[in-house]
N, C-alpha and C positions, 0 to 999 in steps of 0.2 A: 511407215517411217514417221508420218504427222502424230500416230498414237505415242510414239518413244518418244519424243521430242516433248508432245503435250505432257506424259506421264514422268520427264524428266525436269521439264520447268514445276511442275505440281510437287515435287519433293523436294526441289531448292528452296520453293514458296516458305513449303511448312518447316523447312529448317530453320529459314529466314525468323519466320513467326515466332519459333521455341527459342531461338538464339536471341531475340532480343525482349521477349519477354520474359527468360529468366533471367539476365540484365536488369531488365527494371523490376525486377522485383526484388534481385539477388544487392541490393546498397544498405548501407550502414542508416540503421532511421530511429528517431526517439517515439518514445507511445507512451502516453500517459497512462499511468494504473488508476481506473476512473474520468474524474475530470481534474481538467488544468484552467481554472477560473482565472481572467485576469484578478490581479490583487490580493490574490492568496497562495496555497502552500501545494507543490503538486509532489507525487512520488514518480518520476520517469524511470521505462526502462530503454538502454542506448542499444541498440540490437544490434549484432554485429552479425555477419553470414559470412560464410570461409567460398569465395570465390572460383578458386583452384582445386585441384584437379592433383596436384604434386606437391602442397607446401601447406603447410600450418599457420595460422593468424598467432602471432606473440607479443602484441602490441596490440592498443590501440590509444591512441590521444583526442578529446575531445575539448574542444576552445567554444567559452561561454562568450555570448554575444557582448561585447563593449558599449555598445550602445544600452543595454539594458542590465547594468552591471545589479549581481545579485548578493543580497547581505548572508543568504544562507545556501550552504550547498554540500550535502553530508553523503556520501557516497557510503554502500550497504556493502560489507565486507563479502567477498565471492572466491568458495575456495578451489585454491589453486593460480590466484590472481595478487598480483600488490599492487596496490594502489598510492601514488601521490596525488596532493591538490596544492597548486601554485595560486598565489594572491599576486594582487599588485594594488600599490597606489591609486587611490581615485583622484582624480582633476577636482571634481568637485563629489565632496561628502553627500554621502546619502543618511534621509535621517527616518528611523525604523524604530515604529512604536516608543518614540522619545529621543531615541540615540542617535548619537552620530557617526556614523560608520563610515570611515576615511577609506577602506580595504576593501576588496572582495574580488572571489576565486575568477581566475581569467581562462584554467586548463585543470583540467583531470586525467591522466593518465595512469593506465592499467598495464603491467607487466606481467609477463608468463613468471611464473614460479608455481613450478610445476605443474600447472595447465596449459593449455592450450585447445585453440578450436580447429579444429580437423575438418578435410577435404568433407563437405555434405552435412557440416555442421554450422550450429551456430552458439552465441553464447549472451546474454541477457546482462548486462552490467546496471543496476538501479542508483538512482539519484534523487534526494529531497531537494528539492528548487523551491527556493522564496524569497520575499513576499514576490509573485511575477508582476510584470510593469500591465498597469492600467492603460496605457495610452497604445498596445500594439494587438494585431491579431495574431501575430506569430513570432514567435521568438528560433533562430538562424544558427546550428551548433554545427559547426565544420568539423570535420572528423579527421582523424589521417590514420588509417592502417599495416601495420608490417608483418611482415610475414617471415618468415625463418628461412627461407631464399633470397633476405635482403629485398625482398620485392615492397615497394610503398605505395598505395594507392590514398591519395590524395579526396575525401569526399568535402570538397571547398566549394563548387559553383553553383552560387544561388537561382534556384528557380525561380522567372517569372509568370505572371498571372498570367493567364492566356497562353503559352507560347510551350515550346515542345521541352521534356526533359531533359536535363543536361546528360549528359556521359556519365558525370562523375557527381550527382548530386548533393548538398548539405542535406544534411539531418535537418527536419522542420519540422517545430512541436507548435499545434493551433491552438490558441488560446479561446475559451467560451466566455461567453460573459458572466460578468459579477453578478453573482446572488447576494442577498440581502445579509450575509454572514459570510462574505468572501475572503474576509481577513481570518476565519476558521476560532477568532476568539469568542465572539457572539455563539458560535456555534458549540464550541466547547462550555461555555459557561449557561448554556441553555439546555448541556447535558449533562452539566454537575450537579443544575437546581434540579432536573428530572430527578437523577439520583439521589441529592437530597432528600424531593418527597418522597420519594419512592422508601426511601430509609427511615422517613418517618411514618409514611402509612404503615411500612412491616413493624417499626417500635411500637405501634400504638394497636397494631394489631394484636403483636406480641404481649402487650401488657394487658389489654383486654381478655386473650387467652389465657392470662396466667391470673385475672382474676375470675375467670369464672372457672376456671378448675379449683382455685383456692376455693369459691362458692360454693363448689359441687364437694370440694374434699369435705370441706365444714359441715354441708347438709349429711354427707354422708355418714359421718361422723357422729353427726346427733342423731340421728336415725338408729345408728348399732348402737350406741348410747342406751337409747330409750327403749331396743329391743333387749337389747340386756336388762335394764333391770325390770323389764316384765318378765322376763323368763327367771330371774332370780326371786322375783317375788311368788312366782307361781312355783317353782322350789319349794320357797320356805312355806308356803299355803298346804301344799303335797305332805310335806314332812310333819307339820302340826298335827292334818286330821289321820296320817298314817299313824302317831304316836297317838293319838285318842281313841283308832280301832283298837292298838293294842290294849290300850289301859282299860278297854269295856271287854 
């Protein structure tokens, strides 16, 4: 009887275990492709996982933190999906490599049209985010998911440091620190002048090549040149003393 009991509590255990580890693993979460340096430009993908068991994911909504309102936010066409992006007024303008930018995107939402993510799937929505705020380590994108059962699951509550995961987690993308070309233009323009020499050492290689083959056509050139007319001179020498055997 103790063994049934033991061997009964040991399989609620490990239910237990799977049922809330596929939970925490199974939430809407953002992942940077690469790094996401404060103060520069990241490409995110918003991961979606189809929870259920009987319904379809045909939505999802994602709301950019307000507190770190961003100038750029260009979402990567995914087929089978439509995409809107919603702006709103800023309180106070932000000013971005010179400008000043009154607006920026507060929601992205992604509509089924003609896809959808199914029972044991999931589906990868990508995002260009910039310039990201210097002053945070993590930037906080609350999600909200629906499903084709009218079902909504809500991933709004923010994890704290230390403390146990929520139910229904935000999306939390961690920001690394700035490198010395964080702003991605230093970087870019340190790969144009690359490119530049690199297009002059081939010009100059190129020109090089094309004068020493000109060199070599030229020598060769004189070379047939002057083998020719020793061979035409040894002709005409041939033919002289053939016509002065005949004449003796």
């Amino acid at each position: 009887m103790n063994v049934s009991r033991i061997a009964a509590a040991s399989a609620v255990a490990a239910a237990s275990v799977l049922m809330f580890s596929g939970a925490a693993f199974a939430h809407v979460g953002v992942q940077p492709q690469g790094e996401a340096a404060k103060g520069g430009y990241a490409v995110v993908n918003v991961k979606v996982p189809n929870e259920r068991d009987n319904a379809s994911t045909v939505k999802v909504e994602v709301n950019l933190p307000a507190e770190h309102p961003l100038s750029s936010v260009m979402p990567q066409p995914v087929q089978g999906w439509k995409v809107t992006v919603d702006k709103s007024k800023l309180d106070k303008p932000l000013e971005v490599h010179g400008k000043q930018i009154t607006e920026a995107v507060t929601k992205v939402t992604w509509t089924a049209d003609g896809g959808k993510i199914g029972p044991g799937q999931f589906q990868q929505f990508p995002l260009s985010l910039g310039p990201l705020p210097e002053d945070a380590d993590q930037m906080v994108f609350k999600a909200i998911q629906t499903y084709d059962n009218k079902e909504v699951v809500r991933w709004i509550e923010e994890p704290v440091e230390g403390g146990e995961e929520p139910e229904a987690p935000a999306p939390v993308l961690k920001l690394s620190a700035a490198g010395d070309d964080h702003h991605g233009a230093g970087a870019t323009g340190a790969a144009a002048g690359d490119d530049a020499k690199a297009s002059d050492h081939k010009e100059t290689d190129a020109t090089s090549s094309a004068s020493t083959s000109a060199d070599s056509s030229d020598s060769t050139a004189r070379i047939l040149g002057v083998v020719g007319i020793l061979v035409g001179a040894a002709g005409v020498a041939f033919g002289v003393l053939a016509g002065r055997r005949r004449s003796a």
